[in-house]
Backbone as JSON, one array per atom type, in Angstrom:
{
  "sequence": "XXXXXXXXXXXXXXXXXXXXXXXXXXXXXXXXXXXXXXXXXXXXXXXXXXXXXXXXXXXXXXXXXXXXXXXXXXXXXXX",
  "N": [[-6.71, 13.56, 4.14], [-5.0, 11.88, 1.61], [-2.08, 12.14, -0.12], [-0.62, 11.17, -2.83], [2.45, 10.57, -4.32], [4.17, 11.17, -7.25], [6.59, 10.23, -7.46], [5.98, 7.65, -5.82], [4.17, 6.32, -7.31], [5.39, 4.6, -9.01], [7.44, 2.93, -7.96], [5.63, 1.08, -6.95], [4.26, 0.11, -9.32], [6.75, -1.54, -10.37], [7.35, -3.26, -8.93], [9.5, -3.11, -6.37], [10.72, -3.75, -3.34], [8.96, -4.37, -0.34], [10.31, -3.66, 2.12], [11.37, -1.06, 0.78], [9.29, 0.35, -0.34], [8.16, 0.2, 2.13], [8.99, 2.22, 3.44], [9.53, 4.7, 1.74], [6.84, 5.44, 2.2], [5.31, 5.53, 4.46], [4.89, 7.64, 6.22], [2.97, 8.86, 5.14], [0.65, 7.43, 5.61], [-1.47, 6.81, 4.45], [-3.53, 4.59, 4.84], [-5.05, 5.43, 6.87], [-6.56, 7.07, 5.68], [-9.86, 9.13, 4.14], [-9.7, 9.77, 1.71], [-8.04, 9.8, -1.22], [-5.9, 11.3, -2.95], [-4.5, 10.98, -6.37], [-2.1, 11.2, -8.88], [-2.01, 10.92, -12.29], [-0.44, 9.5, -15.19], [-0.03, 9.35, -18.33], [1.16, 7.69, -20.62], [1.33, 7.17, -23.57], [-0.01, 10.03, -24.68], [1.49, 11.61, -23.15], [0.42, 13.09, -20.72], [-0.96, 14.46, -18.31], [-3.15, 13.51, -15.65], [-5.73, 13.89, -12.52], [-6.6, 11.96, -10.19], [-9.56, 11.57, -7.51], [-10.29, 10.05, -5.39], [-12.3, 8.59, -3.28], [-13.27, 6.95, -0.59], [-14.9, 6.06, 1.03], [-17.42, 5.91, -0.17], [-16.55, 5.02, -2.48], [-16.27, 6.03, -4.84], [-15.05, 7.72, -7.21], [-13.37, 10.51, -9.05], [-12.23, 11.78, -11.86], [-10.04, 14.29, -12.83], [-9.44, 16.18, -15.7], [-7.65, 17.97, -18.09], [-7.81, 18.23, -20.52], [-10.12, 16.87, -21.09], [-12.64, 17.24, -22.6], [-11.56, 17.13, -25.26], [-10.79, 14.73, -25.47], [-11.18, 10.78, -25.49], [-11.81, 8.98, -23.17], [-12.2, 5.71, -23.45], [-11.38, 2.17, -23.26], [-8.76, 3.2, -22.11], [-9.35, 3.47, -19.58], [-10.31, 1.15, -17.0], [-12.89, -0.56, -15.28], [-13.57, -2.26, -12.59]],
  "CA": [[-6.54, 13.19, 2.76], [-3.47, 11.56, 1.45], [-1.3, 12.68, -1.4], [0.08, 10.3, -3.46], [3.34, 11.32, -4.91], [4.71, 10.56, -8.52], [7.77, 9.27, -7.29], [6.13, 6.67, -5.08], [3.18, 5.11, -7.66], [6.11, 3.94, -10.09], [7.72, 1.57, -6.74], [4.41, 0.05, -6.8], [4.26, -0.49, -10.15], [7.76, -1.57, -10.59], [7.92, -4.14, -7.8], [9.87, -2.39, -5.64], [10.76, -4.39, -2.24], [8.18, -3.99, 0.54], [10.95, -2.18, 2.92], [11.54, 0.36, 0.61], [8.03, 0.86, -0.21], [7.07, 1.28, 3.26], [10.03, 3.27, 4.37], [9.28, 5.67, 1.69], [5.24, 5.86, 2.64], [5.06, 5.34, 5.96], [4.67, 9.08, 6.58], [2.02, 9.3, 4.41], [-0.53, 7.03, 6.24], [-2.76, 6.59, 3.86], [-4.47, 3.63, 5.29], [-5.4, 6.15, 7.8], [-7.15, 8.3, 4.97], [-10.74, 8.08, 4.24], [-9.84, 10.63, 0.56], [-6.77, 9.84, -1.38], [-5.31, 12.08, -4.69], [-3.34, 10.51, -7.41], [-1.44, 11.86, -10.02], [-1.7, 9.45, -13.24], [0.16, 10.0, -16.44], [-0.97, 8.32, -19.66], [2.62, 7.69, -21.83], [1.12, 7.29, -24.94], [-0.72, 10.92, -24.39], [2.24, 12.36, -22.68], [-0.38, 13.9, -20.03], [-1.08, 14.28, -16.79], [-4.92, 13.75, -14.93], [-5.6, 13.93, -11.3], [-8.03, 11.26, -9.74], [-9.8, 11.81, -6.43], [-10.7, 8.72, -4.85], [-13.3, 8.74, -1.8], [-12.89, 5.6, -0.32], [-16.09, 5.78, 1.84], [-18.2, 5.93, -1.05], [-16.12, 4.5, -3.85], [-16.23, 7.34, -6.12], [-13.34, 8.28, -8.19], [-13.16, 11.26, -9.83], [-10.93, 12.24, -12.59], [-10.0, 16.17, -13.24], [-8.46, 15.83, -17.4], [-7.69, 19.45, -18.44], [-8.28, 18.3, -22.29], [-11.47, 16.03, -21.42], [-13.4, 17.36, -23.57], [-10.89, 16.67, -26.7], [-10.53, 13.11, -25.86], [-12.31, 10.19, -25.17], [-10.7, 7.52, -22.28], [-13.1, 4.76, -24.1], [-10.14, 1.56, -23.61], [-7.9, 3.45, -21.26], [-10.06, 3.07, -18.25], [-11.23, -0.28, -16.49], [-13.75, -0.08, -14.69], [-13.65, -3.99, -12.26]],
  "C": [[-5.08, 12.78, 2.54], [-3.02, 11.58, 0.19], [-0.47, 12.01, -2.03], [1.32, 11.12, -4.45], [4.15, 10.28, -6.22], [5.33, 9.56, -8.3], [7.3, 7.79, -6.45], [5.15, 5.2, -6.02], [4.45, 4.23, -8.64], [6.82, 2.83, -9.0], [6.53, 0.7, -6.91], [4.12, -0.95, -7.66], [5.64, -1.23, -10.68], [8.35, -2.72, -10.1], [8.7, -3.97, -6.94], [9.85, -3.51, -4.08], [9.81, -3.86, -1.04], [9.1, -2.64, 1.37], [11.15, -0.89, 2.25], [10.28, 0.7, 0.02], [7.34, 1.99, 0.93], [7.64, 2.49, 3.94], [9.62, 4.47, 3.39], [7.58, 6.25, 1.74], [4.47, 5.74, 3.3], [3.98, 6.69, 6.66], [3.4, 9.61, 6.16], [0.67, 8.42, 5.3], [-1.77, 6.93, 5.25], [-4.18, 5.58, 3.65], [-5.23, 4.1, 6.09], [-6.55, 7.3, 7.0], [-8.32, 7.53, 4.38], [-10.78, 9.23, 2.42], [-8.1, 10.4, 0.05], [-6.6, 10.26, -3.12], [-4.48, 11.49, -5.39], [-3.12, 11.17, -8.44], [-1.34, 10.8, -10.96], [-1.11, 10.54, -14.41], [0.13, 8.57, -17.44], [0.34, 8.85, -20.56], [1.73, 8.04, -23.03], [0.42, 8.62, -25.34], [0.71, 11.83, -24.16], [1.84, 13.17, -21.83], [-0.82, 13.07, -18.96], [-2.79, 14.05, -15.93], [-4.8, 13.45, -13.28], [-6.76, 12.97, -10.86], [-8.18, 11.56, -7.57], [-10.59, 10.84, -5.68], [-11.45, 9.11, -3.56], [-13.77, 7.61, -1.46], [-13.88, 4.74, 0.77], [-16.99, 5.12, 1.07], [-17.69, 5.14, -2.26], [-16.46, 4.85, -5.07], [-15.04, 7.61, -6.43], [-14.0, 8.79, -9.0], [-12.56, 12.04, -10.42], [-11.11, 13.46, -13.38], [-8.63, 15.52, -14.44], [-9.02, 17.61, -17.42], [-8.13, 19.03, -20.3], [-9.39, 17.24, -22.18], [-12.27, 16.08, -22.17], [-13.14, 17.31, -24.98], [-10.03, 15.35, -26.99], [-11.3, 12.06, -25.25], [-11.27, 8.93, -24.49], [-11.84, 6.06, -22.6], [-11.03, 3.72, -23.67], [-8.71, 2.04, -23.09], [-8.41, 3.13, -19.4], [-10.89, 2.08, -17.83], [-12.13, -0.04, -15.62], [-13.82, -1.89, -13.79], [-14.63, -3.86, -11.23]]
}
């Protein structure tokens, strides 16, 4: 499984130069992983959710500690 770390999804999103991309997620191998965890954070919320991607199957599933007192209607795409 491979562990996606805060500090690395904001390079991604950020544009961030390939070398220092890969230099800092080399280690991580996650092309090598067939289960990979992300940490997302929703600004306008100020909160944190965990998605669990299974990359065999193409299931993603997202652990929200207040799911049940909000509704991701228009936060989540679905392509």
């Amino acid at each position: 499984c491979a562990i996606f770390s805060t500090h690395d999804l904001p390079r991604i999103r950020y544009k961030t130069s390939d070398s220092n991309l890969w230099r800092n997620m080399r280690r991580l191998e996650y092309w090598k992983r067939k289960i990979w965890i992300v940490p997302i954070h929703i600004p306008l919320e100020n909160h944190w959710v965990l998605a669990v991607v299974y990359l065999e199957t193409g299931i993603i599933r997202l652990f929200d500690s207040l799911g049940k007192s909000q509704r991701w209607d228009g936060i989540i795409e679905v392509s």
